[in-house]
C-alpha positions in Angstrom: -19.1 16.1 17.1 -16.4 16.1 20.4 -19.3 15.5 22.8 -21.0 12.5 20.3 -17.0 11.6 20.6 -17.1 11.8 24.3 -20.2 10.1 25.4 -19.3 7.3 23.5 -16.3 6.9 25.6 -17.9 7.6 28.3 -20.7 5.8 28.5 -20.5 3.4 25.4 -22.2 3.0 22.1 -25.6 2.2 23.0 -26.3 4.9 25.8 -24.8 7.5 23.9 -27.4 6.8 21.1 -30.3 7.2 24.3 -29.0 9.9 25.4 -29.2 12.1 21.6 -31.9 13.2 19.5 -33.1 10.8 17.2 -31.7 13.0 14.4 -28.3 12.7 16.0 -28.2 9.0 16.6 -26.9 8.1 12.7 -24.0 10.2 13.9 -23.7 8.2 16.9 -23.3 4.9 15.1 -20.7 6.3 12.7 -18.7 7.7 15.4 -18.8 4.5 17.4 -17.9 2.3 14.2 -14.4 4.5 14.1 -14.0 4.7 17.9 -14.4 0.6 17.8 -11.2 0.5 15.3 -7.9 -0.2 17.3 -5.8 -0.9 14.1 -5.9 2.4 12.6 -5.1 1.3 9.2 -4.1 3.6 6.8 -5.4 4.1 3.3 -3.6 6.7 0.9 -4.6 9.0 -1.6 -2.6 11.6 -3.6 -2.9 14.5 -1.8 -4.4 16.4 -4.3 -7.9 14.6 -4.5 -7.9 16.8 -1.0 -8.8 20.1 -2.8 -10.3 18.6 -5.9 -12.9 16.1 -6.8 -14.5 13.3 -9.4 -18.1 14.0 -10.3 -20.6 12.8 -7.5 -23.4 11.6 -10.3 -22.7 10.4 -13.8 -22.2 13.3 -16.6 -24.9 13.8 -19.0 -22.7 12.8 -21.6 -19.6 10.3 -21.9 -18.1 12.7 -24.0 -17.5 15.9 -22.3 -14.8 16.5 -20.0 -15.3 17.4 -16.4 -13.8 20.1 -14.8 -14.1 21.5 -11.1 -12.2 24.5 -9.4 -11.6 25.1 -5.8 -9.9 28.8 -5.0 -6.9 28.6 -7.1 -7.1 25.1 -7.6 -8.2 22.9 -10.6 -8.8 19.5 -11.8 -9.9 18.2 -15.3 -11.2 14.7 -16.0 -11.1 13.9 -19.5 -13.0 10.8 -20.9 -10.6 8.3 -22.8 -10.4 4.8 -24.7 -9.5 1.4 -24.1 -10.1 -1.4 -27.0 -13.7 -3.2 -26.4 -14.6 -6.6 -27.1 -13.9 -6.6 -31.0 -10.9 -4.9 -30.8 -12.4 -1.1 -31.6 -12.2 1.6 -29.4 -15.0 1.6 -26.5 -15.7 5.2 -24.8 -15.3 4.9 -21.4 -17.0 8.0 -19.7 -15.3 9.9 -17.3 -15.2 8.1 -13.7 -18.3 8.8 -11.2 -19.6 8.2 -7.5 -18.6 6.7 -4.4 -17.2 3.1 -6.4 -14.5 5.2 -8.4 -13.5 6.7 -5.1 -13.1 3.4 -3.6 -11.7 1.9 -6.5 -9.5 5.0 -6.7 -8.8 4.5 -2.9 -8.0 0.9 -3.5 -5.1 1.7 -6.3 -3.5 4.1 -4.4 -3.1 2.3 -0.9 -2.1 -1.1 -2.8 0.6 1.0 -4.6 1.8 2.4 -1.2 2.0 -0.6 0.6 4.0 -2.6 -2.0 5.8 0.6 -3.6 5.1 -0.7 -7.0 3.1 0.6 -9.4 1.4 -2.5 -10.3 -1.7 -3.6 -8.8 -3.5 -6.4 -9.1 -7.4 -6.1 -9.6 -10.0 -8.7 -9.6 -10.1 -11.3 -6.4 -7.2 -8.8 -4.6 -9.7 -6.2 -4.9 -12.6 -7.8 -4.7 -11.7 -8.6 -0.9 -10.6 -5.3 -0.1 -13.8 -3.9 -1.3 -16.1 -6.7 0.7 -13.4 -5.9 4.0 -15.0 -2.0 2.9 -18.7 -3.6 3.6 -19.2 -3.2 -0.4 -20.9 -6.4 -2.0 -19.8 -7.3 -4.9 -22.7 -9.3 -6.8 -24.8 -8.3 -9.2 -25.5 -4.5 -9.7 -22.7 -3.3 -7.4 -20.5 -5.9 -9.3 -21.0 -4.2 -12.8 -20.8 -0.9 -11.5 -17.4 -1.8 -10.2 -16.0 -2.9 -12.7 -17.6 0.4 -14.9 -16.0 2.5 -12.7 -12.7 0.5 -12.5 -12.3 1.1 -16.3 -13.7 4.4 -16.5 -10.4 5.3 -14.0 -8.0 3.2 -16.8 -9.3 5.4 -19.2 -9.2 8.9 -18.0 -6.7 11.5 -18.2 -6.3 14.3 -15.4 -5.0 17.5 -15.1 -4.1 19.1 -11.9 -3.5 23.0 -11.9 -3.1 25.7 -9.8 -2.2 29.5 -9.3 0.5 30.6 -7.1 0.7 33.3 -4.7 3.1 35.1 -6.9 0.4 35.1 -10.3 2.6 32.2 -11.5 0.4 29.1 -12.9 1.1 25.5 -13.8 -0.6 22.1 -14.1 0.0 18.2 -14.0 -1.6 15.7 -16.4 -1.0 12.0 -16.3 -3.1 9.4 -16.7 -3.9 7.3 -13.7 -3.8 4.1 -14.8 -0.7 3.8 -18.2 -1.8 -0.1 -18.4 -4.0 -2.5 -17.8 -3.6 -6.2 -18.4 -7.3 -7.9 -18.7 -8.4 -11.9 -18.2 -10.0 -13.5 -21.2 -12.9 -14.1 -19.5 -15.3 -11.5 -18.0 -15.7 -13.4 -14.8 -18.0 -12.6 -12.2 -18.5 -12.2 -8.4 -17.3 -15.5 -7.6 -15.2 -16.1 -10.9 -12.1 -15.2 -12.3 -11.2 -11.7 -12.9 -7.6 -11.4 -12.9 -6.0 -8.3 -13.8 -3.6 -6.1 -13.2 -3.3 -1.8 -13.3 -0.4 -0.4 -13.4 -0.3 3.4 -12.3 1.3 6.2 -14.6 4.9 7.3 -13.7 3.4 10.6 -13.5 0.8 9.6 -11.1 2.7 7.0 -9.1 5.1 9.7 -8.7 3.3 12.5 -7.4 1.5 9.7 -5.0 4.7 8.8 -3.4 6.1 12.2 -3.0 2.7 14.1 -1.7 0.6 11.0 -0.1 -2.5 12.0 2.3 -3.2 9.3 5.2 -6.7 8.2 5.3 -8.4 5.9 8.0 -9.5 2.9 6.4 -12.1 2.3 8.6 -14.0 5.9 8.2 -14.0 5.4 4.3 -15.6 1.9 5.3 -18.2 3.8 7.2 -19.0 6.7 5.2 -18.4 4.4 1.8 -22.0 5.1 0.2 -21.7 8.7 0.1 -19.4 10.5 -2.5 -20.0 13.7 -0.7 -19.1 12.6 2.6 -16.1 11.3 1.4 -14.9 14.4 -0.2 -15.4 16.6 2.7 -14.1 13.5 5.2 -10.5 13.7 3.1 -10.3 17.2 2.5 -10.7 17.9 6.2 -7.7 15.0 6.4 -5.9 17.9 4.1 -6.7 21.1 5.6 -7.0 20.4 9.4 -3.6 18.3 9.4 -1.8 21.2 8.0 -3.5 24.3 9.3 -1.0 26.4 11.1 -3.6 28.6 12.5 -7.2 29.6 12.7 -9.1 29.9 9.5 -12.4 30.4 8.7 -13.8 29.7 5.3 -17.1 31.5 4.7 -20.0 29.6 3.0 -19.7 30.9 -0.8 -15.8 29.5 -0.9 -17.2 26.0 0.8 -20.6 26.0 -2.4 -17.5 26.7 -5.0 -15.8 23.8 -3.6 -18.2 21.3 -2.9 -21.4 22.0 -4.6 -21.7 25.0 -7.3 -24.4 23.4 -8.9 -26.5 25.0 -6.1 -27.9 28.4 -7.5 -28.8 29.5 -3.8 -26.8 29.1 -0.8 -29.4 28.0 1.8 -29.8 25.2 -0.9 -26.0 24.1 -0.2 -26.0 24.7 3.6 -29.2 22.2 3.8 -27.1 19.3 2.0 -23.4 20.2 3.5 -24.4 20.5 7.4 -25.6 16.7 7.3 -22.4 15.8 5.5 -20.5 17.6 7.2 -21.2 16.0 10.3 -21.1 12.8 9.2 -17.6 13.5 7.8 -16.9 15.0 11.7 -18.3 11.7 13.3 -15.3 9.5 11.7 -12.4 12.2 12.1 -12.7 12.0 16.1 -10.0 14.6 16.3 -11.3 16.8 13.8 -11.4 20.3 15.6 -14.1 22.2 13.1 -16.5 24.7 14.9 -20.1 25.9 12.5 -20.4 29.4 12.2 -23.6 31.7 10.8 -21.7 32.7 7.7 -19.5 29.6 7.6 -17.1 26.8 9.0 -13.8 27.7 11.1 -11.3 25.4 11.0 -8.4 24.8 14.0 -5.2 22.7 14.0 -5.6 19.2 14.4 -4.1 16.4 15.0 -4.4 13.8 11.8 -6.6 11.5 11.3 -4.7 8.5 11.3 -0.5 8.9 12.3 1.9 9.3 9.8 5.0 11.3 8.7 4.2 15.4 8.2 4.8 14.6 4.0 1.5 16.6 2.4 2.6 19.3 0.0 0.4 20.2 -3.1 2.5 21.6 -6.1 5.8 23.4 -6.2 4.8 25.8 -7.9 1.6 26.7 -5.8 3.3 26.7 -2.6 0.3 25.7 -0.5 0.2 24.0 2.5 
């Protein structure tokens, strides 16, 4: 993606796109639309979404728990409660897609910037997510709020294997409270509420927060996939201290093990991958036959050296 990169800044948006391959202009305009952005403003995310991952399409079933490992990495999401309409317990399902990542995204950074675990929801968000290009009426407006209290409900554990054989893992809930309006609302309306984060989770935000550029979640904000890849590479590249090449069967256990055959994966990852590439313009990743190799960096948006994944695991 550095020469996309660099004919945009050499020659601007629009020629670049005339001088690429139809199939390459998409990359074009997602590289311009994070070129474009002076501000450079930050969005945060515990760092360890960077190795693990929400499901990308709702689970057959609400009721099952959803568990993903990367190397020796883990993350469970369990399903949970919160009192429905009459007062009973409501399922909630366990959170889904690219609007829990936003959402997700959203509680994080608000937490950040006012170093309080309280956040407000309805209009506060609402505006975040329409400054993200997400509308917010009809469809997309239920499938917000869905997701928003499919995160309040859920319960995750983080775990890991060390070097050294040792093992551990974190569980918190995200969200410990919520505070609802008595009136549903609506795009327009009044939904005024307020999350507050879990110690737990609050805590291991501010003590191992990954950067994010706010404006390349705004253009990649559609895909799930993309976005995963886009914030691991934030992870990995950031804090690689040397060379390292991860061969294609560790990137399908990562990212997609639901594919039974590997060409199947490469086919889907390659085009996410370089969408992902086209709003990290420092991302210095180089595709290989039998995989991706992956060189220092510099981050994708400027901010203190803080990233650190578990104690016990000892990763960087």
């Amino acid at each position: 993606m550095a020469e996309i990169h660099d004919l945009i800044a050499r020659h601007g948006h629009s020629a670049a796109r005339d001088m690429v391959a139809a199939s390459e202009r998409r990359y074009v305009d997602l590289a311009a639309l994070v070129l474009g952005d002076d501000r450079g403003s930050p969005a945060y995310l515990y760092s360890g979404f960077a190795m693990t991952a929400l499901p990308h399409r709702r689970p057959t079933s609400d009721n099952d728990a959803w568990q993903r490992t990367n190397g020796r990495f883990g993350l469970m999401v369990e399903p949970g409660f919160i009192p429905g309409p009459d007062g009973k317990p409501c399922r909630q399902g366990v959170p889904f897609g690219s609007r829990a990542r936003l959402i997700l995204l959203y509680l994080q950074s608000e937490a950040m910037r006012t170093g309080s675990p309280e956040v407000r929801l309805g209009n506060t968000m609402h505006h975040w997510l329409e400054r993200m290009g997400v509308k917010s009426g009809g469809s997309s407006y239920a499938a917000i709020r869905d997701q928003a209290r499919r995160l309040s409900a859920c319960r995750l554990t983080v775990s890991w294997t060390a070097e050294d054989g040792r093992s551990g893992f974190e569980r918190a809930n995200i969200v410990s409270a919520m505070l609802l309006s008595p009136s549903v609302g609506g795009p327009g309306g009044a939904w005024d509420e307020t999350a507050r984060l879990s110690p737990e989770f609050f805590r291991a935000l501010r003590e191992h927060p990954l950067p994010v550029s706010e404006n390349a979640i705004k253009a990649i904000q559609n895909s799930s996939a993309v976005i995963d890849i886009y914030v691991w590479l934030c992870y990995r590249l950031f804090t690689l201290t040397r060379i390292t090449d991860i061969p294609w069967p560790a990137l399908r256990e990562k990212f997609g093990p639901e594919y039974k055959h590997l060409r199947q994966f490469r086919a889907k990852f390659v085009p996410a991958l370089k969408e992902a590439l086209a709003v990290y313009p420092g991302a210095n990743v180089e595709l290989l036959p039998d995989g991706l190799r992956l060189l220092p960096s510099r981050p994708a948006i400027p901010a203190p050296r803080t990233f650190y994944i578990g104690a016990v695991a000892g990763q960087r």
